[in-house]
N, C-alpha and C positions, 0 to 999 in steps of 0.2 A: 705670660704678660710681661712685656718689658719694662724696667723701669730708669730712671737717672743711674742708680747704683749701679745696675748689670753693665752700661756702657762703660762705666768707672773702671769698671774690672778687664774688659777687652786688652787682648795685647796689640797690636799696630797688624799683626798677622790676623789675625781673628775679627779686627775691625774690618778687613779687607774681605777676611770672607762671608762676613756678616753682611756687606753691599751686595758683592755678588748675589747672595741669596735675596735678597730683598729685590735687585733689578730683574731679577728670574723669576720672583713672582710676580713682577709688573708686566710681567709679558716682554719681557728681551732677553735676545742672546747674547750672553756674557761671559766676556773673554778677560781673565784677570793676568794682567802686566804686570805688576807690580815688580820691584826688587828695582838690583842695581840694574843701569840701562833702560830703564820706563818711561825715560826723559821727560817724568812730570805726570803722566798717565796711571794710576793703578790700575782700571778698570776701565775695558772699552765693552759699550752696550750697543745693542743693536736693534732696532724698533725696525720689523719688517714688512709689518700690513703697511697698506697702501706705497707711500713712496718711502722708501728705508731714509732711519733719521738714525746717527751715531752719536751717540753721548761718550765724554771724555769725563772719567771720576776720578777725583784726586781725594786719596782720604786722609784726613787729618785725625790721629789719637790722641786728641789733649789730654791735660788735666781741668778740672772746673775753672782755675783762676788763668789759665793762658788762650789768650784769644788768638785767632786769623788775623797777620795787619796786613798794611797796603802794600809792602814788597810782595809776598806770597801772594795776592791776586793779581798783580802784574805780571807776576812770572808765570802765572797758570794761565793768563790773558791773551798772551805770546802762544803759546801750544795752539792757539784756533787756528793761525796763519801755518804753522808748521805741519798741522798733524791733519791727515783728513775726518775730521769733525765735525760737526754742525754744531755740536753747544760744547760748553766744559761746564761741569758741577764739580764744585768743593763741597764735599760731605764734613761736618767735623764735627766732634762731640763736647764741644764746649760752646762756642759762638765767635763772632767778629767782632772787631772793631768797628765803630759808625764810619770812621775814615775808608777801612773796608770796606762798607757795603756799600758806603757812596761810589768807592771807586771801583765795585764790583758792578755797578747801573750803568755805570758812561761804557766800563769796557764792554760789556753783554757777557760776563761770567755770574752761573746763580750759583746761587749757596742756599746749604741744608746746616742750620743749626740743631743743637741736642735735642730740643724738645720739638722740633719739627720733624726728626728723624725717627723718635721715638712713636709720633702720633703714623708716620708709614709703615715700621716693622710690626705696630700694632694691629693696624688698619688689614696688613697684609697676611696678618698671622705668621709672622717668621720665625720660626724655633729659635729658642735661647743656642746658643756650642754647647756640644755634650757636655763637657764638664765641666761646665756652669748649671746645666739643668739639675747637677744632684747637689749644687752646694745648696746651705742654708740662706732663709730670705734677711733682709737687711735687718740689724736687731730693730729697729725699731722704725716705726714711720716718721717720727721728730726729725730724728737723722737724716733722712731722705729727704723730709723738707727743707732740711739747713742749703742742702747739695744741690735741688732741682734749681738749674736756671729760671731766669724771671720767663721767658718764650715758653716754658713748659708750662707753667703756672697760668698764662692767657691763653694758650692751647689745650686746656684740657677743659676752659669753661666752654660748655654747648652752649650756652642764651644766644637765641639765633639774634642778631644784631637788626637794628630798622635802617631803613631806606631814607630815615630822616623827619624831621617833628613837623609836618604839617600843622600839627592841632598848634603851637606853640608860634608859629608863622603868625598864625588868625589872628591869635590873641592878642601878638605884641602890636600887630597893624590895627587892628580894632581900638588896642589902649593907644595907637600914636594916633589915628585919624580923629578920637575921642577927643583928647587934649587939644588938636586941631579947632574941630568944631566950636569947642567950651570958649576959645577966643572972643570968637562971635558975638557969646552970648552975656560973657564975665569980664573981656577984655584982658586984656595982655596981662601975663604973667610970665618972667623970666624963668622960674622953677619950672612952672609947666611947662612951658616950651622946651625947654631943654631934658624934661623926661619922656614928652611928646615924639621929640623929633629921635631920639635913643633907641626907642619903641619904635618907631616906627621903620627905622634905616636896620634895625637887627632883626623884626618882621620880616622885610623885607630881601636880606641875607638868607635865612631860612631859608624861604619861601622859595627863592632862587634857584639855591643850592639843591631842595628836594628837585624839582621841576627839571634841573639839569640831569641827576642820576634817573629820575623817572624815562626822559627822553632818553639816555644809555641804557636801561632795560630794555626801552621799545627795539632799538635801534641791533641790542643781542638778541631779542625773541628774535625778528626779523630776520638779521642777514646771516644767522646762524642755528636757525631754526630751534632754538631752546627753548627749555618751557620756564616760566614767569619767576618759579623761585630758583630757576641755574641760574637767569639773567642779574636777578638780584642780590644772590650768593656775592657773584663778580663782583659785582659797581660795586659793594658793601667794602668786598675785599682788596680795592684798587684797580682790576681787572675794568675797565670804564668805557675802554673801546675798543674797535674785533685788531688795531692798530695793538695795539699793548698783547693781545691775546696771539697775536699773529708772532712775534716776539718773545716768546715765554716758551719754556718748556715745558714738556708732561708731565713729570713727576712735579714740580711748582702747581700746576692747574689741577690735578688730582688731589694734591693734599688742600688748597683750599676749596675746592669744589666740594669734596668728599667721594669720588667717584674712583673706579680703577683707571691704570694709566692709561691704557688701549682708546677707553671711552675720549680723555683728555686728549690723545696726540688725533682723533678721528676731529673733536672740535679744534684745535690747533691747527690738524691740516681743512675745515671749511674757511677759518680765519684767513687763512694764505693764500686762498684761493677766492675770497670773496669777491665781488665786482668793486666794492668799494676799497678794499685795498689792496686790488690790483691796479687797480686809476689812479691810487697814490703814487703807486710805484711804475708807471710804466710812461714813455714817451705817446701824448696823444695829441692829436690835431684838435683843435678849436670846432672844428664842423662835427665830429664825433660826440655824440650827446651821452651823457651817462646811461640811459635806457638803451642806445645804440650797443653800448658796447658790452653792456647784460647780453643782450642779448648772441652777440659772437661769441662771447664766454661759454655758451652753451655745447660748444661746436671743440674746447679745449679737450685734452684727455687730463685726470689724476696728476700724472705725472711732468706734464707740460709747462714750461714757465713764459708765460707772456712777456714780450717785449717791447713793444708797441703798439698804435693803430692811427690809423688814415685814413682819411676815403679819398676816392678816386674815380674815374671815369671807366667802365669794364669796354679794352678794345674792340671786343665783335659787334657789341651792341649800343656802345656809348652811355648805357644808362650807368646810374651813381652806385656805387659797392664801395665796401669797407676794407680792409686790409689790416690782418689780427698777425701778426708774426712772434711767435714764439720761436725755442730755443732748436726747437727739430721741424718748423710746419710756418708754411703762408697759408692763411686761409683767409678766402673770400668768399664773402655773400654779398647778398642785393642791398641797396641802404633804406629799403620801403617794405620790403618782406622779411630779409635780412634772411632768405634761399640760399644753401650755401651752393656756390657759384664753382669753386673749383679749391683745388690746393697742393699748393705748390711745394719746391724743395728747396733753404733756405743753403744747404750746404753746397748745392749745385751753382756754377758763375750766373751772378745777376747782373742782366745789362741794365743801366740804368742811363738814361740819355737826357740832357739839362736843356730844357724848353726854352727856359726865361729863369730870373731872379727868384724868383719864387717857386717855380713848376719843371716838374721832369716828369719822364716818362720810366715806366717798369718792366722787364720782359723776364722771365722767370719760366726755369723749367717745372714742368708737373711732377708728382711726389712721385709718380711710377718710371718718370723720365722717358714720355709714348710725347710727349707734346710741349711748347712752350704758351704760354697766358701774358698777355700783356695789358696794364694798368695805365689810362693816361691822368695825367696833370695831376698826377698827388702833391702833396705838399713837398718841396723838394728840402727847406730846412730838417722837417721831422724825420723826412724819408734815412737823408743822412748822419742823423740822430740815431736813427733805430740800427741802421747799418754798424755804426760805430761800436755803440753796446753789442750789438751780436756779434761781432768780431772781437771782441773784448771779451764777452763770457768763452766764447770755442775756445780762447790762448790759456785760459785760469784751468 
């Protein structure tokens, strides 16, 4: 069992292999960099179920009283552009700065503080370094409370948290509509009123506020198919919509969730992929209705990244079809059955011919390259839109 002490005691070497051990149990391949020439990197992890995702580890060995400031997450900020990565985590065994972590939010750099690091090497059962496991345990627990950060100390209470005070809503609405009423029937009184209307406006805050997190529970059961206390965990935890969830990495959503990392990166990658924040993210025509374009979603693979969608008129037959283009595929279906129609190859020359202000035409070879498929009067704005981004992610 680990405690605040044992971290104390790490050398900067042993911190580092202490990680590795710990991403090895999360289910990644782990390659430790560390030393001179790391360029910022100790630790590169490798998540390889479904679409491979690389985590950048940078480990920090404080002491209890020296924090992470905001140069070192800048500088660890910079490695995403440089390094081929998908996230960077600062691991450290003391904590941040608030100024850090604020400026760890804007850049998308997460951080593992001590007592957050301490509830995963527990979590995951990590062995104490050998020899550490034959020293003696800390003299005393007084001691070890002096030392534990304040994050360990709220991480180690279980009282599962609420969803928010309904019953407390009622009451102060009931005591402000009371006071209301009593007007009526006593006449105006300045006190009342003014404890009336108190009651009633912070009633009604509650009340709100539950009602909001209740519809982000629905809205995670739903579009990420969890069950009722994963969804609530979340919202509890700040996690509030599949947007924030889609943005976060594994080992973050596993230590608050409570679950192993594999579990976290499988909901992480539904999040990325969901209808709804692919619609955030992607170029779409106005005619393309959000159930339209669920339903093309269907037709994506795992690994595929959406780029826009259209409809448009299918050339053989005139009737209405959708146009889903991703980073490797055009695909088309019908816009009433939504049959997929055909599917094209995005890398292959697209003739695109300009109708009018508004409209163009599309000729596109097939993904086998036996045939070409031609689209008429899609939106020619969006068309152009979409083109540009795909031409934009191939150069990156």
């Amino acid at each position: 069992m680990w405690t605040y002490e044992d971290l104390m005691k790490l050398t900067p070497d042993e911190f580092e292999r202490v990680l590795a051990d710990l991403w090895r149990a999360m289910g990644y391949t782990v390659t430790v960099v560390g030393g001179p020439g790391d360029k910022g990197i100790d630790i590169l992890a490798v998540m390889e179920r479904g679409v491979p995702f690389t985590v950048g580890i940078q480990a920090k060995c404080y002491g209890p009283t020296n924090k992470v400031g905001v140069r070192e997450i800048r500088e660890y900020a910079s490695l995403l552009a440089k390094r081929e990565v998908d996230s960077i985590i600062v691991v450290c065994t003391s904590g941040f700065t608030e100024e850090a972590l604020r400026e760890a939010k804007d850049l998308n750099v997460k951080t593992i503080n001590g007592g957050q690091l301490l509830e995963l090497l527990n979590q995951h059962k990590v062995s104490l370094p050998v020899q550490m496991s034959f020293m003696p345990s800390a003299q005393s627990s007084v001691a070890n409370e002096k030392r534990e950060p304040p994050a360990l100390k709220k991480g180690a209470e279980k009282q599962k948290p609420k969803l928010g005070h309904p019953e407390w809503a009622i009451t102060l609405l009931l005591l402000g509509i009371g006071g209301f009423i009593s007007f009526a029937e006593e006449g105006f009184n300045a006190g009342m009123f003014v404890f009336a209307l108190f009651s009633f406006l912070i009633g009604l805050g509650l009340g709100v506020d539950y009602l909001t997190k209740q519809s982000s529970v629905r809205e995670l059961q739903n579009g990420l198919n969890l069950s009722k206390d994963e969804a609530q965990t979340l919202v509890i935890r700040g996690f509030d919509s599949i947007s924030k969830i889609a943005t976060t990495n594994p080992e973050t959503l596993a230590l608050h969730l409570g679950c192993d990392v594999p579990k976290a990166y499988e909901i992480i990658q539904r999040a990325r992929t969901s209808p709804k924040r692919v619609e955030e993210n992607i170029t779409k025509s106005s005619l393309v209705t959000s159930y339209a374009l669920r339903r093309i979603l269907a037709y994506v693979k795992q690994d595929e990244r959406p780029i826009g969608v259209i409809e448009g008129k299918w050339g053989p037959t005139s009737i209405s079809c959708i146009l889903l283009f991703t980073d490797c595929r055009i695909i088309v279906a019908e816009s009433l059955r939504y049959k997929l129609i055909a599917i094209g190859n995005p890398q292959r020359p697209i003739d695109v011919q300009i109708t009018s202000e508004r409209y163009a035409n599309i000729t596109f070879e097939d993904v086998n390259g036996e045939k070409k498929h031609s689209v008429l009067k899609v939106s020619r704005p969006h068309l152009e839109k979409i083109l540009q981004n795909y031409q934009s992610l191939q150069s990156m």
